[in-house]
C-alpha atoms as an extended CHARMM CRD file, in Angstrom:
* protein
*
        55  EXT
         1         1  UNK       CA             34.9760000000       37.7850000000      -11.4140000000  PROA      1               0.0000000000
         2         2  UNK       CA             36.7720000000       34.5730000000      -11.2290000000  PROA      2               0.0000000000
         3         3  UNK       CA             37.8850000000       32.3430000000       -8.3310000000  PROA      3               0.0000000000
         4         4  UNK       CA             41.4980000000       33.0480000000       -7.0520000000  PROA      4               0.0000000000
         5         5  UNK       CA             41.9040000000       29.4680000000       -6.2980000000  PROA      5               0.0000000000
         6         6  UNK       CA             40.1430000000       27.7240000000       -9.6080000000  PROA      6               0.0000000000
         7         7  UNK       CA             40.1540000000       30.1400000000      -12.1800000000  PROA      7               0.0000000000
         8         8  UNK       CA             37.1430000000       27.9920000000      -13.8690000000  PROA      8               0.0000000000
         9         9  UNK       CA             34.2590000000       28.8200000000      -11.6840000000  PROA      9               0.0000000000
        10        10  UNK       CA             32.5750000000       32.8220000000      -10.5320000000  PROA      10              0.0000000000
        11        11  UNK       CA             33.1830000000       34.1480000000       -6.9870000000  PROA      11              0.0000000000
        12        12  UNK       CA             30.1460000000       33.1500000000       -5.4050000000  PROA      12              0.0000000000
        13        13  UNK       CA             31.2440000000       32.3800000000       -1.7260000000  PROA      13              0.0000000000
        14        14  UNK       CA             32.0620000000       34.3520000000        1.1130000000  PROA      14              0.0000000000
        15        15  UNK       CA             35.1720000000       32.6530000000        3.9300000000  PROA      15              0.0000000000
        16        16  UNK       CA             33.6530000000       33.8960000000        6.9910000000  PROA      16              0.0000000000
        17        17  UNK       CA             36.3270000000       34.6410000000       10.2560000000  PROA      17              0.0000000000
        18        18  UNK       CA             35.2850000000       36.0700000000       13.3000000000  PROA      18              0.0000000000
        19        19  UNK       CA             33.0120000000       39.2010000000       11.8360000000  PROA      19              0.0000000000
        20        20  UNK       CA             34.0830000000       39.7540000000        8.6530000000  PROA      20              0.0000000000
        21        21  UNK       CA             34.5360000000       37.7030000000        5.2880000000  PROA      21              0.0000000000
        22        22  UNK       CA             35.9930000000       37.9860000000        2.1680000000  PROA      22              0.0000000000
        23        23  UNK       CA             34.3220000000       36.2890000000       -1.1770000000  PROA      23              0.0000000000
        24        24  UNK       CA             37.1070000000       35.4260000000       -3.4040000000  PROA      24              0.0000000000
        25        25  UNK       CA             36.7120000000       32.0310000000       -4.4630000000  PROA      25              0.0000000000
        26        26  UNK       CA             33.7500000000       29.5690000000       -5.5510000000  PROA      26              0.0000000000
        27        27  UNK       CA             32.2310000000       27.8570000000       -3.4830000000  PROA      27              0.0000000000
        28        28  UNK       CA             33.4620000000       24.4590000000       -4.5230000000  PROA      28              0.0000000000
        29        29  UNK       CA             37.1770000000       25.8220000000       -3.7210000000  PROA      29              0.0000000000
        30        30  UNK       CA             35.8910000000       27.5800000000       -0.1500000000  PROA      30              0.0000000000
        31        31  UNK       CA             34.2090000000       24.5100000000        0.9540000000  PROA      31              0.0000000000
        32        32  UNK       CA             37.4150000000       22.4420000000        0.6240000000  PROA      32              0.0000000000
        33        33  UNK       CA             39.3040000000       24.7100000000        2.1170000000  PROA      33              0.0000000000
        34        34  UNK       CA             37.2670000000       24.4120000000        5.1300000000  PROA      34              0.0000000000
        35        35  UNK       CA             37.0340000000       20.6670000000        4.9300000000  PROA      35              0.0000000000
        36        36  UNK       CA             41.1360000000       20.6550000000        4.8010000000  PROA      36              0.0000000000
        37        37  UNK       CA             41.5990000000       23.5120000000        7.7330000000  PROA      37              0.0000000000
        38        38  UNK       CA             43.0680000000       25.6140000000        5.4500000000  PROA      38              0.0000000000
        39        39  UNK       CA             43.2520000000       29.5410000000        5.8890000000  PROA      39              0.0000000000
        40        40  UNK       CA             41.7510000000       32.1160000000        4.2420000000  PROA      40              0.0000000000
        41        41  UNK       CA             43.8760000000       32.7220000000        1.3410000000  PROA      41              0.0000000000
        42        42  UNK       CA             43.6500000000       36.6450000000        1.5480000000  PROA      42              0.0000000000
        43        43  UNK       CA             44.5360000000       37.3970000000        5.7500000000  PROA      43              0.0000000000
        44        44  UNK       CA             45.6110000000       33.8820000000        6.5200000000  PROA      44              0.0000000000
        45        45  UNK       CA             42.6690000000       33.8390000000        9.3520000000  PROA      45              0.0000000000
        46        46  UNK       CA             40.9410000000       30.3220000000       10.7740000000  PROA      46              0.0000000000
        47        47  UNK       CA             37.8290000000       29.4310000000        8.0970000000  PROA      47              0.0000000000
        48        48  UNK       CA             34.7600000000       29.7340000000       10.4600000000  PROA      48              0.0000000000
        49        49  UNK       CA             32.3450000000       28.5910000000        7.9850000000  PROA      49              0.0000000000
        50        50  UNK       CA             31.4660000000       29.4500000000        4.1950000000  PROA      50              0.0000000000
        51        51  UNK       CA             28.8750000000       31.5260000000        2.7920000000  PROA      51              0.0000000000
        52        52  UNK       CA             26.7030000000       30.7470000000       -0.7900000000  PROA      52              0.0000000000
        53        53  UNK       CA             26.1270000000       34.1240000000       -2.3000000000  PROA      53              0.0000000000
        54        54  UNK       CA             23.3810000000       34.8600000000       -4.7230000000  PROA      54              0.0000000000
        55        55  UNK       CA             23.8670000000       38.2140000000       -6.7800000000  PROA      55              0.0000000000
């Protein structure tokens, strides 16, 4: 699947808050929306950090 944010680029992150995640955007688009203190664009929750995921 694609990235909610991008479009152009696969899922391949994971927004981590408090003990649970969600991977719905690239990485590209979840690291910048960490760098901006942005929320996480499916529960509105703090970014903790960002995940890389290899599948």
């Amino acid at each position: 699947e694609m990235c909610v944010i991008c479009q152009s680029r696969p899922r391949d992150a994971s927004i981590i808050h408090g003990r649970s995640g969600h991977q719905v955007c690239c990485m590209h688009c979840a690291e910048k929306l960490k760098a901006h203190k942005k929320k996480c664009p499916v529960c509105r929750r703090k970014i903790h950090f960002v995940v890389k995921n290899f599948l």
